[in-house]
C-alpha positions as CSV (number, residue, x, y, z in Angstrom):
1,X,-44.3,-65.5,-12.7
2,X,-46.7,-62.4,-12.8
3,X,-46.8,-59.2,-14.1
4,X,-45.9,-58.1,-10.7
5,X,-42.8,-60.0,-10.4
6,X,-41.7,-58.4,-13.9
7,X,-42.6,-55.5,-12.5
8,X,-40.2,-56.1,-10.3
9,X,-37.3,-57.3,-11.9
10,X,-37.6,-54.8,-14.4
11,X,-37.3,-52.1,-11.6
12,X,-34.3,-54.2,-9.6
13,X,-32.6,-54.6,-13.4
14,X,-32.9,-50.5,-13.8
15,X,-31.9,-49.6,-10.2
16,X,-28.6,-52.2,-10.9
17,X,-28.0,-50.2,-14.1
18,X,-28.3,-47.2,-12.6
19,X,-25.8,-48.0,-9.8
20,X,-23.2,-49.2,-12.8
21,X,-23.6,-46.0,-14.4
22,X,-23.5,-44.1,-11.3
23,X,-19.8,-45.9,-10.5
24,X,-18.3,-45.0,-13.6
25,X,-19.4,-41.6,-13.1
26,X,-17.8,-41.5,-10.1
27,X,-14.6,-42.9,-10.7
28,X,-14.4,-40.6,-13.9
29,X,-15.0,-37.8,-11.2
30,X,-12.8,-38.7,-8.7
31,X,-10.0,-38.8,-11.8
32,X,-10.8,-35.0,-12.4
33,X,-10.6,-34.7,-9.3
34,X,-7.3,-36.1,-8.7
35,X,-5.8,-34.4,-11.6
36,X,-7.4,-30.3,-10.5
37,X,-5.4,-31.8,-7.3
38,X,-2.0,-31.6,-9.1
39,X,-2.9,-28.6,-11.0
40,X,-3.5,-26.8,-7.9
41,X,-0.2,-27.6,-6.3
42,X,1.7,-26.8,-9.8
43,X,0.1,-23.8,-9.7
44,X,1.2,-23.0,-5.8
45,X,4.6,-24.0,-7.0
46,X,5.0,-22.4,-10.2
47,X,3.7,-19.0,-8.1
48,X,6.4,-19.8,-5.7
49,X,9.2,-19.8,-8.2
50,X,7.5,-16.5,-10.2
51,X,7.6,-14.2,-6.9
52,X,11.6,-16.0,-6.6
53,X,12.8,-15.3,-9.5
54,X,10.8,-11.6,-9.4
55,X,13.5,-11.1,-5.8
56,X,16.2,-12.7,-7.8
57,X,15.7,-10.5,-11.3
58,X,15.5,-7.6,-8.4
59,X,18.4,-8.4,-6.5
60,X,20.4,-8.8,-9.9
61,X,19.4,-4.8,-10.9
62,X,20.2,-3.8,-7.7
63,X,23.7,-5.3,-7.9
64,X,24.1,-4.6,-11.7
65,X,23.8,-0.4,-10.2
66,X,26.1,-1.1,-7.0
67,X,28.5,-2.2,-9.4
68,X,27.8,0.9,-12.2
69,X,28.3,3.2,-8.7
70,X,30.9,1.4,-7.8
71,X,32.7,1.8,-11.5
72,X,31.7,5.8,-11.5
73,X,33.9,6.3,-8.0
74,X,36.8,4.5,-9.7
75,X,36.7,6.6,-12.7
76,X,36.7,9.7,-10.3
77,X,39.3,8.0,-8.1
78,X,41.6,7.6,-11.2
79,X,41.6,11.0,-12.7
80,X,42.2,12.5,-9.1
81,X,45.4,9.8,-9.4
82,X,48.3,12.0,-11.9
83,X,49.5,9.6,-14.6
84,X,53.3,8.9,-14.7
């Protein structure tokens, strides 16, 4: 064997280590890349239930002064009514 084929070797050994270390980076990528995946759609569902509970915390004040109005007539209603 000459220096050449060392030479050689040497270069094919690097290249193979290279590869190896090039793998684990990509598996450790495609891991971060799987979990900014589940994030995201957390995220698109956790917004989704924000804005619902925003309508529903809405609706609720808008009921909560329906009923207040809705008390107020019935106070007017029952002193118009003479007590017996």
């Amino acid at each position: 064997m000459n220096a050449l084929d060392v030479v050689s070797v040497g270069a094919l050994v690097l290249l193979g280590l290279i590869m190896l270390i090039l793998l684990f980076q990509y598996l450790r990528l495609r891991g971060i890349w799987k979990m900014m995946l589940v994030c995201r759609s957390a995220t698109r569902w956790a917004r989704m239930w924000e804005m619902e509970n925003r309508e529903l915390r809405s609706a609720l004040r808008a009921e909560k002064a329906h009923v207040e109005q809705l008390q107020g007539k019935l106070k007017i209603l029952q002193s118009l009514i003479p007590s017996a």
